[in-house]
N, C-alpha and C positions, 0 to 999 in steps of 0.2 A: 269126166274122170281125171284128165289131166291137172284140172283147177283144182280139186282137191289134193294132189301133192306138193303144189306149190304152196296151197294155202299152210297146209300140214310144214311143210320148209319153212313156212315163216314163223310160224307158232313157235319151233323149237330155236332158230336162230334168235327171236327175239327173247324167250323164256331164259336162253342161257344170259344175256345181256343182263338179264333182273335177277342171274345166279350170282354173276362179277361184284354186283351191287349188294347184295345180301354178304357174300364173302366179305368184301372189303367191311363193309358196317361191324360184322363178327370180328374182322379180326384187327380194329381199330377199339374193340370193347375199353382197351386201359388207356387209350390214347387221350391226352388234358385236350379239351374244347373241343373234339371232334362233335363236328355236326354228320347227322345217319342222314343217306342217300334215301330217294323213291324213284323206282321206276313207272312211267305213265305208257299207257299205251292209248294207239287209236287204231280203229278201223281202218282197212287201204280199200282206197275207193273203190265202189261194187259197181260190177257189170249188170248190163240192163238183159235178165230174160225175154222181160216182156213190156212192152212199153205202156203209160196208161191210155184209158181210151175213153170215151163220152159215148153212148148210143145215141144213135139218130132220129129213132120212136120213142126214148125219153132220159130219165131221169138219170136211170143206172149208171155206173163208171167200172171201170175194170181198174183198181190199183196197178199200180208197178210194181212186176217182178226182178227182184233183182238177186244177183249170187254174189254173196262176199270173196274175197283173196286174200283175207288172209290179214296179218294184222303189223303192226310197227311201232317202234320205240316213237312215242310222239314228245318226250324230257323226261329229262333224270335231274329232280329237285333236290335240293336239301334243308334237310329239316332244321330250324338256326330255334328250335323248341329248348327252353334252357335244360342243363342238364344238373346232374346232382353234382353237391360241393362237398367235399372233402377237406376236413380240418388237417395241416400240419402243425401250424405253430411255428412256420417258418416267416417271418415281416414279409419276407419281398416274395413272398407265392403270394398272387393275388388272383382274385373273382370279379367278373362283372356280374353281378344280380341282376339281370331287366336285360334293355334290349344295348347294344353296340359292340364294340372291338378297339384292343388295343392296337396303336400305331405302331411301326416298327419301319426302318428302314436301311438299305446298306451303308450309309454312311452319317456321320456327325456334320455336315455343313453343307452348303450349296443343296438344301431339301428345295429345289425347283416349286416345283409342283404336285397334285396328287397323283402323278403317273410313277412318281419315286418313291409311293408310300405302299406298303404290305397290310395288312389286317389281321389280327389274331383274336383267339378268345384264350390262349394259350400264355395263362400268366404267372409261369416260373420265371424269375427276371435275378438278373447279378449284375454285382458291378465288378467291371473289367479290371484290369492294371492300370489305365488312366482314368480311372475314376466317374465313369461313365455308365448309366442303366442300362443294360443288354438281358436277350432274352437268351436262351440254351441255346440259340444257334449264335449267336456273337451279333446279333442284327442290334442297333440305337432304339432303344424306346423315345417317341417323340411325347414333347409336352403337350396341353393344351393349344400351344403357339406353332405347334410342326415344327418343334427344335428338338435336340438332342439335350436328354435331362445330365446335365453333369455333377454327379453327389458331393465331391470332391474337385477345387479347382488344382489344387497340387499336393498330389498324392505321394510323393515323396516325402512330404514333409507334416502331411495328415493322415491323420490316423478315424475310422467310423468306427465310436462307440458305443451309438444305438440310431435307430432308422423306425419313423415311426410313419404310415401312411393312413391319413384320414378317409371316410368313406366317399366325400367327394375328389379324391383323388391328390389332395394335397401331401407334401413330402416334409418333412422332418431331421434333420441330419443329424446329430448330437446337441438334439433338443432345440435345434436354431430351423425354424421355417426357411425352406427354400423358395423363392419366386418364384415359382411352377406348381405345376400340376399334370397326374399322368392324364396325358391327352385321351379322347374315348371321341371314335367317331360312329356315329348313327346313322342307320341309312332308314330312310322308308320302304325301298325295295333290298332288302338283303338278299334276298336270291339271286338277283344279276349279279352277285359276286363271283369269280371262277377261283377253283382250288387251284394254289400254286406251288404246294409239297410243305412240307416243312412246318405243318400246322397255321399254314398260311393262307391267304386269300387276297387276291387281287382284282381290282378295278377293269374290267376290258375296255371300257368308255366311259372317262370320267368326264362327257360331256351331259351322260342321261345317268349313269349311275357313282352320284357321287353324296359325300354326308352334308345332311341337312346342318345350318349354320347356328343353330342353339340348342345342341344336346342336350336332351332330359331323360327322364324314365329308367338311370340305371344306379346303381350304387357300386365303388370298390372295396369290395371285401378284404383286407389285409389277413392275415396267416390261412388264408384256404386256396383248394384251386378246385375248377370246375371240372367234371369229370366228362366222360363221353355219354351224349347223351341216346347213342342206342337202345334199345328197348327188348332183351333178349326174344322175352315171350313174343311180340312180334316178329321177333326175325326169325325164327324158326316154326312159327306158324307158317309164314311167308316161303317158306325153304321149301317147306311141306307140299304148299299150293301151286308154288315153283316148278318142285319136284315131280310133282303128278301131271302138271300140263303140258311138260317136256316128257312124260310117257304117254302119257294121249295122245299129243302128235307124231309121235312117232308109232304108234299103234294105225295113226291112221293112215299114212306112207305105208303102212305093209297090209292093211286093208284092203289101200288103191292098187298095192301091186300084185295081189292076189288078183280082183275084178279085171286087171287089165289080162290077166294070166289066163283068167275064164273065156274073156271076149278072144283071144289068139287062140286060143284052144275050140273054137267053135267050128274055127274052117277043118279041123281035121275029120 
């Protein structure tokens, strides 16, 4: 009797977890490069009713009885599935087509390593007061070379009268090629990447997840940006399924607390 409220306690503690996750997906719908969460469950280990057994005059076996308790967040994935692209018609809104992420990082110089580097799919990008590629939050877009693309070397004195960006990510300045290219890092495992706010993504171990050293398989879109790639009709099917399994469980907590309310009531 007992185990089924606890079990019923976990159904709804974890069903709300897969609520957070639905939420945020919904309400990140307009957000540029948002990748949609999933929540995964498992089973929590089951207690043995009955243990198995082998008869002694032959063949027979007695399976194992066992009671489940109930269930648990076993990873909350996200889906890096491309999303849809949206035309502006602005040069520096850019798309990655295929699989990778633009680089970005806090500063213009001393880029150490990949523990200094951000990841985005999030490609509205401007250039600053010094003449330098930044993204809507003022973060350095990094080249091909993990440097900081500078469009203008003295912006005082120069002026950008057109910017043109090819699909392998070459740069353009008033028609004169830049020695660069916007960098795009690939990983084979994109999901070991952890969200760090800001339409961002970062590395937790860049000794097992870090980009493979000959990027292929993407293309840069010049005047588009990627949109989120949530899946309404999913998410609110989801919501649905969500929703009912978080009143079942709790249906069953007031099941268990009737029956327990029978068995007290027996001694009177």
């Amino acid at each position: 009797m007992i185990r089924s409220l606890y079990s019923a306690t976990s159904g709804m503690r974890n069903q709300q977890v897969r609520m957070d996750v639905i939420a945020n997906n919904i309400a990140n719908i307009s957000t540029n490069g948002f990748k949609s969460g999933r929540v995964n469950f498992a089973e929590i280990i089951s207690q043995d009713f009955r243990g198995n057994s082998i008869s002694q005059v032959g063949s027979n076996t007695n399976n194992p009885s066992q009671i489940g308790l109930g269930i648990s967040v076993s990873s909350i994935d996200n889906n890096f599935g491309q999303g849809g692209l949206q035309s502006t018609g602005r040069v520096l809104d850019l798309a990655l087509v295929g699989d990778g992420f633009f680089m970005v990082a806090s500063s213009n110089e001393d880029i150490a390593d990949d523990t200094d580097i951000y990841y985005t799919r999030d490609g509205a990008l401007y250039v600053d007061q010094d003449g330098y590629l930044v993204n809507s939050s003022g973060l350095y877009v990094l080249s091909d070379e993990k440097e900081a693309i500078q469009m203008l070397e003295d912006p005082d004195t120069e002026s950008i009268e057109n910017i043109k960006i090819d699909s392998d990510g070459s740069v353009f300045v008033n028609s004169t090629p830049l020695d660069v290219k916007i960098g795009v890092a690939v990983f084979n495992d994109p999901e070991g990447l952890a969200k760090a706010g800001g339409n961002l993504y970062k590395s937790p171990d860049v000794d097992t997840i870090k980009p493979v050293e000959d990027p292929s398989g993407y293309v840069v879109q010049s005047g588009t940006l990627e949109m989120s790639n949530t899946d309404l009709t999913t998410e609110f099917a989801n919501l649905i399924t969500t929703q009912r399994g978080y009143q079942a469980s709790a249906r069953v907590i007031t099941t268990s607390d009737t029956m327990l309310g029978e068995l007290i009531d027996l001694k009177r």
